[in-house]
C-alpha angles and dihedrals in degrees: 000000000000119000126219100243084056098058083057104052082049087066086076086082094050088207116161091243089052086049098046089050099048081047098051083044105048104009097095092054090055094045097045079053096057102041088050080063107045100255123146138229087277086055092050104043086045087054102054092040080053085044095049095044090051095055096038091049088046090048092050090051098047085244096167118220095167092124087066126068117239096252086049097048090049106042092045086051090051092049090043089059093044093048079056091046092047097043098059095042081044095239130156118239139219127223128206100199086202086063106034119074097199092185079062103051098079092046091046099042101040092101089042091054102080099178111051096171087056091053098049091048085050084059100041091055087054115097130249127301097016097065087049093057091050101042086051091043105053108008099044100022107230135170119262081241098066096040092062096043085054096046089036088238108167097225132014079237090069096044082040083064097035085050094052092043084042083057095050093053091052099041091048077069103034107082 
């Protein structure tokens, strides 16, 4: 049986059998991600064709995702480009957390994030503790653990959904 991360690796021959497969294996998740946003069937057609370009760009490059599982890698990526697509129409965005590795999104996004030192003052305007658990978060790579015991979070679950609404309000101001 053919494994996801395989499927994806097959994307480097951009053959129409490898597209239609990656398609028929990820396509309802981002859809399911766009339509939870109210996105439409151009939205949806523009971010797998984003989604596409990305892995088979990082596979050309010998960009290595093998840390990630298949479903995490795509579905960041999707929510990456319509982060992109939201911040500059100045719409909100919902996050699905079954969908979104937050431990993922600095490492994936680093090379779609042009301005770095616009992403790093974004941060530092944002309160404690909210800039602490990003800073420790992205920047210095933490657990989630040790995050909450420094900020004196009762459960990783609670920093999990600071950290995605902390994200929001970056990502409003990013693009």
């Amino acid at each position: 049986m053919t494994t996801k991360l395989e499927i994806v690796t097959r994307l480097k021959s951009l053959s129409s059998d490898a597209i239609s497969e990656f398609v028929s294996s990820f396509g309802s998740d981002i859809k399911r991600i766009i339509v939870d946003n109210g996105g439409s069937d151009t939205l949806l057609k523009a971010n797998l064709l984003n989604v596409i370009s990305e892995l088979v760009f990082r596979l050309k490059s010998r960009i290595s995702f093998d840390e990630y599982d298949a479903d995490t890698l795509v579905n960041t990526l999707s929510y990456l480009f319509l982060i992109k697509d939201r911040s500059n129409k100045k719409k909100p965005i919902i996050y699905s957390v079954r969908h979104y590795d937050m431990r993922s999104i600095k490492l994936l996004s680093y090379d779609l994030i042009s301005d770095d030192k616009k992403c790093e003052d974004i941060v530092n305007n944002i309160g404690e503790p909210g800039r602490t658990i990003l800073k420790l978060s992205f920047y210095e790579n933490n657990s989630d653990r040790e995050i909450a015991e420094h900020v004196q979070f009762e459960s990783t679950e609670l920093l999990q959904q600071r950290r995605v609404k902390l994200v929001e309000r970056c990502s409003e101001n990013l693009y």
